[in-house]
N, CA, C and O of each residue as an XYZ file, in Angstrom:
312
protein
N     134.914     74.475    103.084
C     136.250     74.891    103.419
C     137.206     73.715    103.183
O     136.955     72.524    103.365
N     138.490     74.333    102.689
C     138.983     72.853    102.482
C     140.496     73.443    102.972
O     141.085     74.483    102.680
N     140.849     72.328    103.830
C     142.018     72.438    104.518
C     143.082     71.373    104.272
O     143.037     70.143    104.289
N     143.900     72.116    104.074
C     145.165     71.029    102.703
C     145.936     71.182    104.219
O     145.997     72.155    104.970
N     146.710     69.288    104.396
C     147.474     68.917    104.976
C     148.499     68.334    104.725
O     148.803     67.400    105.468
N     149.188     68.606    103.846
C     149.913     68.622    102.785
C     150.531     69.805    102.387
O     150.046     70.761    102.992
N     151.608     70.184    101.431
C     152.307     70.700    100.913
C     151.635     70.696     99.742
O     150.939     69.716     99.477
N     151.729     71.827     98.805
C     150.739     71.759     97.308
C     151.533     70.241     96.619
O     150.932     69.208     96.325
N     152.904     70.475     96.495
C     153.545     69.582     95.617
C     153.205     67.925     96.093
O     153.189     66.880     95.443
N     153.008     68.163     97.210
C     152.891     66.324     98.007
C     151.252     66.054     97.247
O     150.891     65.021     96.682
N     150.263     67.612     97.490
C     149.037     67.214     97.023
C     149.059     66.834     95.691
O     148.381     65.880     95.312
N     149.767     67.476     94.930
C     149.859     67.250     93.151
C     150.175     65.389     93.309
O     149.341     64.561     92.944
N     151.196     65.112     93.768
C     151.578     64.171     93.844
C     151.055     62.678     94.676
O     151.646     61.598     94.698
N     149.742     63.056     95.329
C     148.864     62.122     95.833
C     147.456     62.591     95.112
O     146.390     62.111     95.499
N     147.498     63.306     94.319
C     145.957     63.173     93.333
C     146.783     62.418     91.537
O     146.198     61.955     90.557
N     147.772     62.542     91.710
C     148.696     62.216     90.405
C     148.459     60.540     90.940
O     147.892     59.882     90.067
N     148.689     59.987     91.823
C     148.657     58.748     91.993
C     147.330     57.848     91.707
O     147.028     56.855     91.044
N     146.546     59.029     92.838
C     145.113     58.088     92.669
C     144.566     58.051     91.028
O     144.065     57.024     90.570
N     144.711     59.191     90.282
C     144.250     58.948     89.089
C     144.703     57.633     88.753
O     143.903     56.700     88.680
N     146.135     57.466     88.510
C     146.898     56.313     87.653
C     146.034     55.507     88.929
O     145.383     54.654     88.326
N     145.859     55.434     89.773
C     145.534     53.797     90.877
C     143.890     53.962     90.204
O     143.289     52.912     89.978
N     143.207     55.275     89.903
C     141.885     54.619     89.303
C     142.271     53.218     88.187
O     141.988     52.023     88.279
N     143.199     54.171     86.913
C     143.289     53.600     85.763
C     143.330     51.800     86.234
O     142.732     50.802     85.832
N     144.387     52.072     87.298
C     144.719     50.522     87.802
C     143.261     49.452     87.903
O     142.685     48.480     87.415
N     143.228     50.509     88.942
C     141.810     49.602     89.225
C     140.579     49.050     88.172
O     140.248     47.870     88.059
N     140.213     49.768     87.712
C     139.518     49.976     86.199
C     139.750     49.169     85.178
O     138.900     48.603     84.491
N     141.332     49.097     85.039
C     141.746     47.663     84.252
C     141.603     46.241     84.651
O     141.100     45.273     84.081
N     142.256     46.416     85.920
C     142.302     45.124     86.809
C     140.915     44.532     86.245
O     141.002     43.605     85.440
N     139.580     45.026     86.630
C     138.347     44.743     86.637
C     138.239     44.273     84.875
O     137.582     43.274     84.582
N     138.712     44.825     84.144
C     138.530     44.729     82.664
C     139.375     43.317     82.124
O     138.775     42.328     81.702
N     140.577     43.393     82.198
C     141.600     42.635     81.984
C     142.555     42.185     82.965
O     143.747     42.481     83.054
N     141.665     41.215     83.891
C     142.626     40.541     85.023
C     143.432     39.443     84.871
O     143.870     38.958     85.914
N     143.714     38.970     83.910
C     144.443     37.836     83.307
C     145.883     38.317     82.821
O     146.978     37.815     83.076
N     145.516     39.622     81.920
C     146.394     40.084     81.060
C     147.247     41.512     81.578
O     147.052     42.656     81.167
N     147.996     41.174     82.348
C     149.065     42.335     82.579
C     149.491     43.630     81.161
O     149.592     44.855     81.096
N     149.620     42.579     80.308
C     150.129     43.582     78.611
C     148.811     44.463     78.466
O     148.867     45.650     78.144
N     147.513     43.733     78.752
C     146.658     44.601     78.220
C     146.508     45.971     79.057
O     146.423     47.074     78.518
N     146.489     45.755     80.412
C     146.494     46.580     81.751
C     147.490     47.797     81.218
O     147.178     48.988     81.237
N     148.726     47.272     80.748
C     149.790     48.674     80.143
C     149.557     49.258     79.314
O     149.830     50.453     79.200
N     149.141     48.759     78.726
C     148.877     49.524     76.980
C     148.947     51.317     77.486
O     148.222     51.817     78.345
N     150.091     52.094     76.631
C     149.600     53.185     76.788
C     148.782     54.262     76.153
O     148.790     55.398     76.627
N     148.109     53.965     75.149
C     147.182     54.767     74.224
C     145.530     54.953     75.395
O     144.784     55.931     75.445
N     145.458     54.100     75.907
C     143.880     53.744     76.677
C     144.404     54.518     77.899
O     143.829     55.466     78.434
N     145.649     53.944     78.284
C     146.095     55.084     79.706
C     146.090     56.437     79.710
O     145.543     57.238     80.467
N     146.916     56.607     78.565
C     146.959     58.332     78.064
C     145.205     58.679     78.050
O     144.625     58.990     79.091
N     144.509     58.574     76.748
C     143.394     58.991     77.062
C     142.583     59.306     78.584
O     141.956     60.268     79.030
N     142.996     57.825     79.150
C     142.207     58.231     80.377
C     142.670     59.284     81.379
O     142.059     59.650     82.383
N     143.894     59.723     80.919
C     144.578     60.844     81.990
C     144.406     61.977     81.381
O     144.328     63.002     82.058
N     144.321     62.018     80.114
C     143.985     63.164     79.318
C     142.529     63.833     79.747
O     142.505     65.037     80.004
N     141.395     63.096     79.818
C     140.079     63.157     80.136
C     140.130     63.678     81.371
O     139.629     64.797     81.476
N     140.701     63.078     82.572
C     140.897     63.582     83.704
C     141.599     64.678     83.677
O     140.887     65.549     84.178
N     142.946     65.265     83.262
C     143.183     66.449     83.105
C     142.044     67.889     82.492
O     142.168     69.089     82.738
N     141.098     67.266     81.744
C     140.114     68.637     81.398
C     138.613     67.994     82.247
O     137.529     67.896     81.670
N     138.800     67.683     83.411
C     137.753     67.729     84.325
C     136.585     67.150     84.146
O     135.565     67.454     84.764
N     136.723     65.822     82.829
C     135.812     65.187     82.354
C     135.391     64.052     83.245
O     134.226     63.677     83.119
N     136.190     63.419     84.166
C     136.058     62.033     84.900
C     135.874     63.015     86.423
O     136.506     63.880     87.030
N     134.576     62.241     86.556
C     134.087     62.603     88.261
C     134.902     62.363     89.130
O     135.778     61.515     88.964
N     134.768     63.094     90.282
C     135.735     62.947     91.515
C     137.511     62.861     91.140
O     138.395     62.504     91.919
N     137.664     63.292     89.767
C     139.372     63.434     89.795
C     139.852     65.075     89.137
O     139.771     65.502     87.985
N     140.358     65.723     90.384
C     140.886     66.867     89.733
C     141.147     67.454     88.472
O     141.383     66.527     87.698
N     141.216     68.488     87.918
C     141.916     68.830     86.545
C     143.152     68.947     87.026
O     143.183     69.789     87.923
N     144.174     68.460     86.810
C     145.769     68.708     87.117
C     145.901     68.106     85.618
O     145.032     67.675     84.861
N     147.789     68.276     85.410
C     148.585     68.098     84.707
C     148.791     66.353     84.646
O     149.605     65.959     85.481
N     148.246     65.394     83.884
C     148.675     63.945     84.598
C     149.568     63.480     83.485
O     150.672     63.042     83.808
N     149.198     63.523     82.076
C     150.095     62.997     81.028
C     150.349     63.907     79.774
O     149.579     64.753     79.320
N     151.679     63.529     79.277
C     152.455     64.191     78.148
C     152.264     63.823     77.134
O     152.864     64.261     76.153
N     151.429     62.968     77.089
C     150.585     62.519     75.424
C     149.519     63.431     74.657
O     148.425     62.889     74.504
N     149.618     64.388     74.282
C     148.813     65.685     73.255
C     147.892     65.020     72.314
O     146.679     65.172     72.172
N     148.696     64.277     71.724
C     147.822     63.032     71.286
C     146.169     62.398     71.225
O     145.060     62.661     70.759
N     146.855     61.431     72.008
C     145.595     60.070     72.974
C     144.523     61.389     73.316
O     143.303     61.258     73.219
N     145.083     62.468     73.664
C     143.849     63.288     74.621
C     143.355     63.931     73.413
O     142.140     63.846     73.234
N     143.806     64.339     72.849
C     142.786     64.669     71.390
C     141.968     63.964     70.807
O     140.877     64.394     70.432
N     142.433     62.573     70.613
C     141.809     62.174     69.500
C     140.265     61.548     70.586
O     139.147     61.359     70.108
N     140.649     61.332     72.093
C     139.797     61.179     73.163
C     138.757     62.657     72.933
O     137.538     62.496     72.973
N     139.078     63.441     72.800
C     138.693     64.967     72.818
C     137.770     64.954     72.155
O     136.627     65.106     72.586
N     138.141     64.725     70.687
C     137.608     64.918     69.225
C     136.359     64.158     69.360
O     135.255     64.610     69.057
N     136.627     62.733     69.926
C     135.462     61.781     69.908
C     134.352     61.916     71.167
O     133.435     61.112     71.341
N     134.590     62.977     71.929
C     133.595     63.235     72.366
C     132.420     64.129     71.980
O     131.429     64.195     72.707
């Protein structure tokens, strides 16, 4: 049973975060020196793209990024 304490839109908007705070985290660990590398948005997109079609464990399918793109060519290569 799952009991939302929250408003749908507050929930969209605290699973929208943690994704991007995975990405955060995930980089941090990868590239802790380099802030530029941490932004890059081609590696970000993909990774929100992936999470949008329910590919990355423990993160919802929602709507996270507007790149059609990054998530294809992420798509394709799987």
């Amino acid at each position: 049973m799952i009991i939302l304490l929250f408003r749908p839109t507050r929930l969209l908007a605290i699973v929208l975060h943690l994704s991007i705070e995975a990405w955060s985290n995930a980089t941090q660990g990868v590239f802790p020196e380099s802030v530029s590398n941490r932004e890059i948005g081609c590696p970000k997109s993909v990774f929100l793209g992936l999470a949008e079609e329910g590919l990355l464990k423990y993160i919802p399918t929602k709507n996270y990024t507007r790149s059609k793109d990054n998530k294809r060519y992420a798509l394709d290569a799987i």
